[in-house]
N, C-alpha and C positions, 0 to 999 in steps of 0.2 A: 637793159639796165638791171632785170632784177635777174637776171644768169650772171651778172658780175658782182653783186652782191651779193650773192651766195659764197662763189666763188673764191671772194677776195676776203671772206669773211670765215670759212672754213681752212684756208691758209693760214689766216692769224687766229685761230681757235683758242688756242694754248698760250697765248702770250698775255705778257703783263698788264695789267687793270691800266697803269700809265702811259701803254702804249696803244691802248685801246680811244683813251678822251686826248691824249697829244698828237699824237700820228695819224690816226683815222680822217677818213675826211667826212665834212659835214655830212653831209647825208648818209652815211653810215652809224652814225652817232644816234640815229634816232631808233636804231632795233636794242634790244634789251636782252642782257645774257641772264637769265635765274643760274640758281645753282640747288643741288634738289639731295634732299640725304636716301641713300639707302635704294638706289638706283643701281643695281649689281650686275643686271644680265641683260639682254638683248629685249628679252620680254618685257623686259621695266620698260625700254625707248619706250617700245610698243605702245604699252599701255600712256607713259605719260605725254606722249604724240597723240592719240587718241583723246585722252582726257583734254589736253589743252585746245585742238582742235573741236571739239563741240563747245569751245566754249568762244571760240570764235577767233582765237590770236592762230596768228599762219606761223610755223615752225620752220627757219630760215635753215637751223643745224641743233640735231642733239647728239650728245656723246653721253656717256655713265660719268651721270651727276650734273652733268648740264646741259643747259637748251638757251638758243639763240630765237628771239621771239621779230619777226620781223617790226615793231610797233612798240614804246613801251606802255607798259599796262599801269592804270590807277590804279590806287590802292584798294578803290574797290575791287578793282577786277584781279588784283594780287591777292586780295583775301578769298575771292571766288577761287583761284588757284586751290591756294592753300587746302583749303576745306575739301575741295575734288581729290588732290592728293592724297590727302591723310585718310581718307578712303578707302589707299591703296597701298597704306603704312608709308608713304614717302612726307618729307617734310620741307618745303622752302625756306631753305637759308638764307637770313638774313644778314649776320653777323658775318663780318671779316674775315675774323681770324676763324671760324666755324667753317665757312667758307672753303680756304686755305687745306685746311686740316682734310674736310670730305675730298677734296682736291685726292691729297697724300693719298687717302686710304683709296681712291678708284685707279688711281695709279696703282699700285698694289697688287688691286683685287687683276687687274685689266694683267699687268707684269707675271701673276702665279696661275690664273686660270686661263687666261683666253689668251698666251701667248706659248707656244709646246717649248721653244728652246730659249724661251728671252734671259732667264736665270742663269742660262750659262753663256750667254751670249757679253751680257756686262755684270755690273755690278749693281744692286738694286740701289745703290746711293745717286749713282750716274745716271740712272733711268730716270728717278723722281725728278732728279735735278734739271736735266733735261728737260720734262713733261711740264712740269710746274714751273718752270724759269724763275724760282727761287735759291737762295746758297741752303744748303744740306742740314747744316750746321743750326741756322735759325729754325728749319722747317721742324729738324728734330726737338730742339729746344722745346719749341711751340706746342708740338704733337705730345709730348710728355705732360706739358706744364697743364694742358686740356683734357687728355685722355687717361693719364694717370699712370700709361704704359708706352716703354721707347717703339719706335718705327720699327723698332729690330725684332721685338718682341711681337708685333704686330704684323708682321712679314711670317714669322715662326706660326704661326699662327694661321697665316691663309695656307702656307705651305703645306701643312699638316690636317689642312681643312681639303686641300685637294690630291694628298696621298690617299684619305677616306676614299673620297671619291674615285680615282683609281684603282683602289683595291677593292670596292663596290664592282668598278665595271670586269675586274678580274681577266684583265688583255692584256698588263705587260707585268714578268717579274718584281720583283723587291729590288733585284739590281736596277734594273731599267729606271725602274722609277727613281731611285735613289739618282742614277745619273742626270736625270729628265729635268730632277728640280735641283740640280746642284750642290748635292750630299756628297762631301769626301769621299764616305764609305759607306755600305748597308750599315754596317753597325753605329754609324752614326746616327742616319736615321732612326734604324730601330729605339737608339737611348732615346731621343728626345719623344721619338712617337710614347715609349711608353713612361716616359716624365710627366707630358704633360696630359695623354690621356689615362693612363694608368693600366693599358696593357698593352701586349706586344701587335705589330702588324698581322703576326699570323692568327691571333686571339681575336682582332677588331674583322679579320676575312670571314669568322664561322657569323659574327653576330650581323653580319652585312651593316646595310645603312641604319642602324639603330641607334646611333651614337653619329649620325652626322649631323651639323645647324646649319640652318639657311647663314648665306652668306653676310646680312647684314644685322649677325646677329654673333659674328667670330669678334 
């Protein structure tokens, strides 16, 4: 029973908050999905599998930004969360639409860094949409009206957070790269690299990673 709960729970990972309390069957109702901010890499699972395991709840499924808790926890033991986390600069979401939004932006982060050809595979509108199984339209709305900056802007953003890092590791071209993250042109690239950091990619190769931020801080 608890290999099909895993299972049948790592299937419906992604899917809607409604389909989670209408369609699920009882006894899957009873584990508990947190949602956590600022969960960017692999190392974050790590650690916040760690942290929630010494504290005693079993980790059914995490992905960047959320975790499935076999059990759900009081609010004591959600405020013991919390405090463990913020530890480790992560924070538990409680808020909806806060929620939602951390959503958008792991989709993002997950679409620009941890996937080589996903940007030019679709379109990042169709990725969220897909991942978040919400309309495009509201998510952007939303992510604006919270964040103060569009989805779009916010994409430029990681993209350019991870040409840094590429041209830190100094293995592929300016074209390459340009193609990798789905740049019309180098010199498209080049503009906006240096719009929005304020010098050129070949300026930002001398000064290496001196000028990169941690990810949950673009």
């Amino acid at each position: 029973m608890a290999t099909f709960r895993v299972a049948f729970w790592c299937f419906l990972f992604h899917h809607d908050y409604l389909i989670y309390h209408v369609f699920l069957p009882t006894f899957l109702r009873k584990i508990m999905k947190l949602y956590i901010k600022n969960m960017v890499c692999s190392r974050c699972k790590t650690v916040v599998r760690q942290e929630l395991e010494a504290l005693g709840h079993q980790v059914l499924a995490i992905e960047l930004g959320e975790v499935v808790l076999e059990k759900p926890a009081t609010e004591m033991q959600l405020s013991q969360i919390s405090e463990r986390l913020q530890m480790h600069d992560f924070e538990l979401l409680s808020d909806k639409k806060q929620q939602l939004i951390e959503r958008v932006k792991t989709v993002i982060v997950e679409l620009v860094h941890l996937q080589n050809d996903g940007l030019r595979r679709m379109k990042h509108s169709d990725y969220i949409t897909e991942k978040v199984s919400r309309d495009y339209r509201y998510l952007s709305t939303l992510f604006s009206e919270v964040e103060g900056i569009t989805i779009e802007q916010y994409l430029i953003n990681q993209k350019l957070e991870r040409v840094k890092e590429l041209l830190v590791y100094d293995e592929l071209t300016l074209s390459q790269i340009a193609d990798l993250l789905n740049y019309s042109s180098v010199a498209h690239l080049s503009a906006q690299f240096k719009t929005i950091t304020g010098m050129t990619p070949s300026q930002f190769r001398k000064i290496r990673d001196k000028k990169r931020k941690p990810l949950d801080e673009v």
